[in-house]
C-alpha positions in Angstrom: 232.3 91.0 110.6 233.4 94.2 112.6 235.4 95.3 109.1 231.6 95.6 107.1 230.7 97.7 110.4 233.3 100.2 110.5 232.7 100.6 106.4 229.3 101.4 106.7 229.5 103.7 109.4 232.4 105.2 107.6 230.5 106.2 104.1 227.7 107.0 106.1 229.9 109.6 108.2 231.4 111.1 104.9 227.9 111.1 103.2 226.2 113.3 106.5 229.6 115.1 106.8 229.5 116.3 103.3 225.3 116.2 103.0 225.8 119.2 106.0 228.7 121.1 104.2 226.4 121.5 101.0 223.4 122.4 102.9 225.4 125.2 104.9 226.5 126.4 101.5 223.3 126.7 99.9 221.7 128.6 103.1 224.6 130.7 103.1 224.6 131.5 99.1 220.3 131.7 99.8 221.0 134.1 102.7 223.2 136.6 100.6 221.0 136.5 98.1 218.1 137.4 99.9 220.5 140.2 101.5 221.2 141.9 98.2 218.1 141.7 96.6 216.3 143.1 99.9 218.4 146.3 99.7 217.7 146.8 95.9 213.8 146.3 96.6 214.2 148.7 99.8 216.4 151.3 97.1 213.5 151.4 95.1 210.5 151.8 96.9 211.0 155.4 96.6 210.3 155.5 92.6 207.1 153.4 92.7 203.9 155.4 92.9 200.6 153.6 94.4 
C-alpha cells in the first residue's frame, strides 16, 4: 500500500518540478522579449510625428 503512495507523490513531484521549470522559462523568454521590443518602441518615438 505505502509503494502506490510513494508513486504518486513521485509523478506528482516531477510533474510540479517540471510544470515550474517551463513556467520560469516562458516568463523569462516573455521578459526578454518585452525588453527588446521596449527599447525599439523607445528608439523610435523620435520619428513619429502627432
Amino acid at each position: 500500500m505505502n509503494e502506490g503512495l510513494y508513486k504518486t507523490m513521485k509523478s506528482a513531484g516531477t510533474a510540479s518540478l517540471v510544470t515550474g521549470i517551463v513556467i520560469a522559462a516562458a516568463g523569462l523568454a516573455c521578459g526578454i522579449l518585452m525588453i527588446v521590443y521596449g527599447g525599439k518602441l523607445l528608439k523610435g518615438k523620435n520619428n513619429v510625428l502627432i
